[in-house]
C-alpha positions in Angstrom: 79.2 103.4 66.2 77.1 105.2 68.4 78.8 108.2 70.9 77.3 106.0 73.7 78.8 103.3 72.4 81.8 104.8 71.3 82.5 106.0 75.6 81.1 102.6 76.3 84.4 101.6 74.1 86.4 103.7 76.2 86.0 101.1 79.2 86.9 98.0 77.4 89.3 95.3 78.6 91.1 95.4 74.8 93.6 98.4 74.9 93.8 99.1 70.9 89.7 99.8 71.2 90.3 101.6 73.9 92.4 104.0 71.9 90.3 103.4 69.0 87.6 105.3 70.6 89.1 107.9 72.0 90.6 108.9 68.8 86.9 108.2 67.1 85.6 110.5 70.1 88.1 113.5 69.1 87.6 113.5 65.5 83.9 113.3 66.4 84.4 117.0 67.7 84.2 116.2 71.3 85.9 119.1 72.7 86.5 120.3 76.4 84.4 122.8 78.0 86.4 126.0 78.9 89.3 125.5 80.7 88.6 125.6 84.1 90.9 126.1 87.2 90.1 122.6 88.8 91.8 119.8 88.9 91.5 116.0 90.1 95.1 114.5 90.7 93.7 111.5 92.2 91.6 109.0 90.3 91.8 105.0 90.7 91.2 103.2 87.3 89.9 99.9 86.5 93.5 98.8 86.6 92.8 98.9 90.4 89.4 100.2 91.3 87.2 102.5 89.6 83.4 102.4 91.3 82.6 103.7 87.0 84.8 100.9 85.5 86.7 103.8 84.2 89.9 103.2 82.1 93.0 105.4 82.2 91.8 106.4 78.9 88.5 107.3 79.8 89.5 109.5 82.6 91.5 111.3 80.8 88.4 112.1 78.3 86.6 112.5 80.7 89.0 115.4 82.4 89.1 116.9 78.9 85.5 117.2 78.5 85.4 118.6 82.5 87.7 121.3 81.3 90.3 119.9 83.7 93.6 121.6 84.0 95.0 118.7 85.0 94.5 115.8 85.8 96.3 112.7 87.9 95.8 108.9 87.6 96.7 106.6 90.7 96.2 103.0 91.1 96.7 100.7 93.8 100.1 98.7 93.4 100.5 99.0 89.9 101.8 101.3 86.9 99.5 99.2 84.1 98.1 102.3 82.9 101.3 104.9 82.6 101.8 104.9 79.5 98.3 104.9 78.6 97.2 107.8 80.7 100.1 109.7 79.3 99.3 109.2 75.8 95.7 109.5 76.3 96.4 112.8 78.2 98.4 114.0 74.6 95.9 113.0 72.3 92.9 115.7 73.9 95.3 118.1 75.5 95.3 117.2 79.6 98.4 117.9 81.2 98.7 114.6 83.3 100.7 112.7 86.0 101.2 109.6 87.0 101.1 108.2 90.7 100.9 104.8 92.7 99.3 104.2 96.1 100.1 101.2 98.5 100.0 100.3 102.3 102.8 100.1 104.1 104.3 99.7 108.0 105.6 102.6 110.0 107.5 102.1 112.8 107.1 104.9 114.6 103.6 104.8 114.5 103.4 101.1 115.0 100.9 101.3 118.4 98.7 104.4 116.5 96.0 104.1 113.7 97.5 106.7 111.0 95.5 106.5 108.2 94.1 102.9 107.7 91.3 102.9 110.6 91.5 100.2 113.4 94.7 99.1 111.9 97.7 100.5 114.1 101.1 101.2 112.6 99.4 100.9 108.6 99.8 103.9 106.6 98.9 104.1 102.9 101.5 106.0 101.2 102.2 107.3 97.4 105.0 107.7 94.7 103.5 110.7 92.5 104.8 111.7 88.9 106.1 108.5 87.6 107.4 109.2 84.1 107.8 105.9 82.7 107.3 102.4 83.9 110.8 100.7 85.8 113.0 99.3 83.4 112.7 95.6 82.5 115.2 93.4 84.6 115.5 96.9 86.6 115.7 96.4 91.1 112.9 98.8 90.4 111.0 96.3 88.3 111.6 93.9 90.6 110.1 95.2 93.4 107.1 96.3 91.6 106.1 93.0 90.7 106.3 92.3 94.7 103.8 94.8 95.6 101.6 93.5 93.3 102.4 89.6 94.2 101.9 91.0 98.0 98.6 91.8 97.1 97.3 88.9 95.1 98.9 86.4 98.6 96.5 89.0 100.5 93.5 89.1 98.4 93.9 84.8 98.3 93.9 84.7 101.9 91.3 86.7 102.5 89.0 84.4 99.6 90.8 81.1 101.9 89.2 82.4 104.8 85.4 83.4 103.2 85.2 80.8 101.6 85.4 78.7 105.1 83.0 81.1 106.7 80.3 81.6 103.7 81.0 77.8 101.6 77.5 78.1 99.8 78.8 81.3 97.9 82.5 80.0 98.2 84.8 82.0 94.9 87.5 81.0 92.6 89.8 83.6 92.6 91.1 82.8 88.8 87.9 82.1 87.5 85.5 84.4 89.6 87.7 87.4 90.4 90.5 88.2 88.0 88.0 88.3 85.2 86.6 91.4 86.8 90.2 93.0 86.0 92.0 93.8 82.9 95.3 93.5 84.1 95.0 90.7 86.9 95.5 93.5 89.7 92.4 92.7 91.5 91.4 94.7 94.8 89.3 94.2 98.3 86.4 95.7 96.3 86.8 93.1 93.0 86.0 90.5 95.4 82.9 91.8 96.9 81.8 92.6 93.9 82.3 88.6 92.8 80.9 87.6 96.1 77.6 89.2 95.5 77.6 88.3 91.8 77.4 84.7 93.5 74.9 85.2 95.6 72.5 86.1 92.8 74.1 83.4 91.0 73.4 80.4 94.0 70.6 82.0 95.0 68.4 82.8 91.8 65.4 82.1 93.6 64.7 86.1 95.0 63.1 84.6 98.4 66.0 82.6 99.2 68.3 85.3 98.2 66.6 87.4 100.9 66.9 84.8 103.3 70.4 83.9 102.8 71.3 88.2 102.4 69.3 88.6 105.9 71.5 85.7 107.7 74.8 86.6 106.4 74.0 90.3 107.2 72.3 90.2 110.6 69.6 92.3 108.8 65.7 91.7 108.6 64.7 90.9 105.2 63.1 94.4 104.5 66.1 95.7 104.9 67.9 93.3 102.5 65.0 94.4 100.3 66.2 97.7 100.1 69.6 97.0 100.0 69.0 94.8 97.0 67.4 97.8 95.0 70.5 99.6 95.3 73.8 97.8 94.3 76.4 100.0 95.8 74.9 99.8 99.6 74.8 95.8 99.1 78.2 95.8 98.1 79.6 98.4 101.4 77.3 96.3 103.3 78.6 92.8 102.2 82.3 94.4 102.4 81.7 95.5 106.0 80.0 92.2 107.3 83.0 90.0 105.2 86.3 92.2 104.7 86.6 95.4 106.8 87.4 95.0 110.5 85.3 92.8 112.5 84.0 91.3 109.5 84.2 87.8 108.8 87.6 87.4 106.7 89.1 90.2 108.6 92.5 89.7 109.9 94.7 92.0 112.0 97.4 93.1 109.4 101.0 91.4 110.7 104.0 93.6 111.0 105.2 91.7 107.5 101.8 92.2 105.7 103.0 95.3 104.4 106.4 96.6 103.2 108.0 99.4 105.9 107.2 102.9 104.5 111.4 103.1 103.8 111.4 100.3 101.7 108.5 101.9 99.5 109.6 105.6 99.1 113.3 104.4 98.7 112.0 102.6 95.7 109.9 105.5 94.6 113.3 107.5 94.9 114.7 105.0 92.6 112.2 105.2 89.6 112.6 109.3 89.8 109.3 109.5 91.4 108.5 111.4 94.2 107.9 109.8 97.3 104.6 111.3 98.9 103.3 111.0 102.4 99.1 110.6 102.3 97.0 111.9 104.5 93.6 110.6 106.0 91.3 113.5 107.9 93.4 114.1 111.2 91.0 111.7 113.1 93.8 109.5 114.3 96.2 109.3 117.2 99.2 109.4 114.1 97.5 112.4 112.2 97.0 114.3 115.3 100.7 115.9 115.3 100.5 116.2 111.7 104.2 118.6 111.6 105.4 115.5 113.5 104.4 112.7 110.9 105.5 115.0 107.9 109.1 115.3 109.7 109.2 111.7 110.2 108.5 110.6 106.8 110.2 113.8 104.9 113.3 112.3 107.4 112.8 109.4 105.2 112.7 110.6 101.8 109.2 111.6 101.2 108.7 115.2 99.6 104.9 116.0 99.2 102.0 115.4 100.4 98.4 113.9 99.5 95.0 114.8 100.5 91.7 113.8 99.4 89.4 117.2 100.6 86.1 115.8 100.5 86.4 113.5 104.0 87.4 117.2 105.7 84.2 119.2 104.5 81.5 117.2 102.7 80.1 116.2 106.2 76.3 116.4 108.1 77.1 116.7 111.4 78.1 120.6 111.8 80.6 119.5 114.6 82.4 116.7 113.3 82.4 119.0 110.0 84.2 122.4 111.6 86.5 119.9 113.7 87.7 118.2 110.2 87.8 121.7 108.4 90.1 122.3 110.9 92.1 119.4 110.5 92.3 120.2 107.0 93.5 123.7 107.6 96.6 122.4 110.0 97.8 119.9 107.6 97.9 122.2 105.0 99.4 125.1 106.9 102.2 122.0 107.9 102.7 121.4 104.3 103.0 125.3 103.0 105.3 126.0 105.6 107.6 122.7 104.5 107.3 123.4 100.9 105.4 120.1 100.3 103.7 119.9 96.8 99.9 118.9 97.7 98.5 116.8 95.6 94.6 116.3 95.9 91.8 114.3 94.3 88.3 112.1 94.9 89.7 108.5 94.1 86.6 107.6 92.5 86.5 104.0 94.2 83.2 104.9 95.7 79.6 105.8 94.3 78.4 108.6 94.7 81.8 110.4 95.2 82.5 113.6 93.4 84.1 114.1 90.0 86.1 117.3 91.2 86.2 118.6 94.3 84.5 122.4 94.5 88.0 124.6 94.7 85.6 128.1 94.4 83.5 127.2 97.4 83.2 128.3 100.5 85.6 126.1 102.4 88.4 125.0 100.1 88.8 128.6 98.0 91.5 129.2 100.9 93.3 126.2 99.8 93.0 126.5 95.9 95.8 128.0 94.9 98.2 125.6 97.5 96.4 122.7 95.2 96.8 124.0 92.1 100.3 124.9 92.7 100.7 120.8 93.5 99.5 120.2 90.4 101.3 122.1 88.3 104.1 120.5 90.1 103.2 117.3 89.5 102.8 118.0 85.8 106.0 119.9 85.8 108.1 116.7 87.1 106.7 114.2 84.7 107.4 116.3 81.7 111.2 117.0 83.0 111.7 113.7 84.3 110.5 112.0 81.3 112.2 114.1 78.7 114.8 115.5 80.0 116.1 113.3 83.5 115.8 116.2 85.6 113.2 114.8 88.5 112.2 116.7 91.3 113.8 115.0 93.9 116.8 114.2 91.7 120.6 115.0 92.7 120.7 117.4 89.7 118.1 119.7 90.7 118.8 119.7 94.6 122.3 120.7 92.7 120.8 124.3 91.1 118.4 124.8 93.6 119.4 126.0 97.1 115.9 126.1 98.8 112.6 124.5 98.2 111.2 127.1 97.3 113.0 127.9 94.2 112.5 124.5 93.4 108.9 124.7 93.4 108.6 127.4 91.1 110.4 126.1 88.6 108.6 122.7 88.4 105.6 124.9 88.8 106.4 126.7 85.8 106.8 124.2 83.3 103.7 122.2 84.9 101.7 125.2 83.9 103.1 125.6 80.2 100.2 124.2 77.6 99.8 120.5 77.4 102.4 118.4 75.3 100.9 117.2 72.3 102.1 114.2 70.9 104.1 115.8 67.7 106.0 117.7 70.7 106.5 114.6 72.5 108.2 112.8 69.6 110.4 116.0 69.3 111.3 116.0 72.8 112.2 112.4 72.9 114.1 112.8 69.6 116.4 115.9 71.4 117.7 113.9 74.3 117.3 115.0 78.0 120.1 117.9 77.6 118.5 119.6 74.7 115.1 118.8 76.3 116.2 120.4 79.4 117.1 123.7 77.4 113.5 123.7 75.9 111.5 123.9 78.2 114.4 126.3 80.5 113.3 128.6 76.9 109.8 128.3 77.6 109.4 129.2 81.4 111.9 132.2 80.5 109.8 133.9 78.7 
């Protein structure tokens, strides 16, 4: 097989090719460009969205090849590709974590937009480092399959609605949409995607495509001309006009749509994750105290804090850009100060967003070594609270450490030992937590 073929491999819906080729890529001699001090701890796969199609397993070759010191998977509502992205991360030498991302209610906030635009009281939040998937037959299980039923009953609503307000383009979700996923965890941007593969399928005639495009989109047909030249601006312009607010199938999100933020980080708790608050640009009414919302939600249970840098710097306007810069300095002043772990990526849900964000230029080389530092941290928990049961937030290690600090240097310090291989792995898991715990206390001592 081809190399091109071979990454192409790396993307398929069948997990055993999808290992397959990485392994055929490594022997092949692939190798990582010099380790670099960058990281991305922040990237959606296609077991949510990924704007590349990306598998767990292909980012993490991909990381490798980026000279990545770590690197940080996190999908919308679901843990599908844990165990994936942790092996995968083992077989090229990427230190890894794990995280999850959902939307939830907060109650404090509930007359405010925080971090969902136009939607009052809606914040996304995270669990990050999850070391293994809940336990079958586990309250933890259980409630992981609810966020990801809550999402499917949202998703089918939305298709209900559509398909009432655009009928000649109307989906099936089971036959249209969930094919578009591996795992049947199919997202807002699946079903645009679906909608406009309809289009072109209803519509095969390209004047009548136009025509329909320009009516549905209030545009004039040059316009749609353009737009159909360039796939990613017909799908953010069909996801505006049908999903996002004032569109179509919009609805105003009920207080039940979501869980309450305490249900969610309680149950990140509970799988020996740690519960992370997430943080939008400091636009909003909720972000603009941003001390305030990281007391309310460290109050309940959450102990770090996510950012995605690019929507504070990568912007035209000169104004708007020092204004966000700004932003971005406060929140991350907030979080030093608390001893939250920052953990940062580009999502990569979106063309035409960035692999890495820039840590050595001009405006986020004040913040690099506060993200790296989250990083290693994130790292550090996985490995501890996969091998050994010693979790960040866990009663054993608010037991030996009396301040945060302390805390965070020694998770930092195993985070930054060299990626587990899988031969260590295996001897880790062979050991037991105790004698697991001891090893890597050897290895940071030295």
């Amino acid at each position: 097989m081809s190399e091109q073929g071979t990454e192409h491999s790396l993307d398929s819906f069948d997990a055993a090719e999808r290992n397959a080729a990485l392994v055929a890529q490594v022997q092949a001699g692939g190798g990582s460009a010099v380790e670099t001090s960058n990281v991305n701890m922040h990237m959606h796969s296609f077991f949510s969205y990924n704007a590349e199609g990306w598998s767990p397993t292909h980012l993490a070759w991909a990381a490798h090849q980026a000279g990545f010191c770590a690197g940080g998977l996190c999908d919308f509502d679901v843990l599908d590709g844990l165990e994936e992205y942790l092996a995968a991360g083992r077989t090229v030498g990427l230190r890894t974590a794990v995280h999850m991302e959902t939307r939830a209610t907060f109650s404090e906030y509930a007359d405010v937009d925080i971090s969902s635009p136009g939607e009052p009281g809606v914040t996304y939040i995270m669990g990050g480092g999850f070391a293994r998937v809940p336990e079958a037959g586990s309250p933890q299980e259980s409630q992981l399959a609810a966020f990801r039923d809550g999402a499917r009953a949202r998703n089918e609503a939305l298709i209900a609605r559509l398909n009432q307000k655009v009928p000649d383009i109307a989906l099936d979700y089971a036959g249209q949409v969930l094919p578009l996923t591996p795992s049947g965890n199919a997202t807002e941007r699946h079903i645009i995607s679906a909608y406009v593969d309809r289009a072109h399928a209803v519509f095969e005639d390209p004047e009548r495509l136009m025509a329909f495009l320009s009516e549905l989109l209030e545009k004039d047909v040059s316009a749609v001309q353009t737009l159909l030249a360039d796939r990613p601006s017909l799908e953010e312009a069909m996801r505006s006009r049908l999903a996002k607010r004032g569109g179509l199938g919009y609805v105003q999100p009920s207080v039940d749509a979501f869980p309450p933020v305490e249900t969610f980080l309680s149950w990140v708790a509970g799988c020996d994750a740690i519960p992370m608050i997430t943080w939008l640009d400091g636009s909003s009414g909720g972000e603009s105290n941003p001390r305030e919302m990281c007391e309310h939600l460290c109050a309940k249970g959450a102990g770090a804090l996510n950012i995605v840098p690019d929507r504070n710097w990568n912007i035209a306007d000169p104004d708007a850009r020092a204004e966000k810069i700004g932003n971005l300095k406060a929140i991350v002043d907030v979080a030093v100060d608390m001893g939250l772990p920052v953990n940062i990526g580009t999502e990569m849900n979106k063309l035409g967003l960035p692999f890495v964000d820039d840590l050595d230029g001009s405006v986020l080389s004040e913040f690099k070594e506060t993200f790296l530092s989250g990083a290693r941290i994130m790292v550090g928990h996985t490995l501890l609270a996969r091998y050994a049961a010693f979790p960040y937030m866990g009663s054993a290690a608010a037991a030996e450490f009396s301040g945060v600090a302390e805390r965070n240097r020694c998770f930092e310090s195993v985070g930054a030992l060299a990626a587990l291989s899988n031969d260590q792995a295996d001897l880790l898991e062979e050991m037991g937590p105790e004698r697991a715990l001891s090893w890597f206390r050897d290895r940071i001592s030295v």
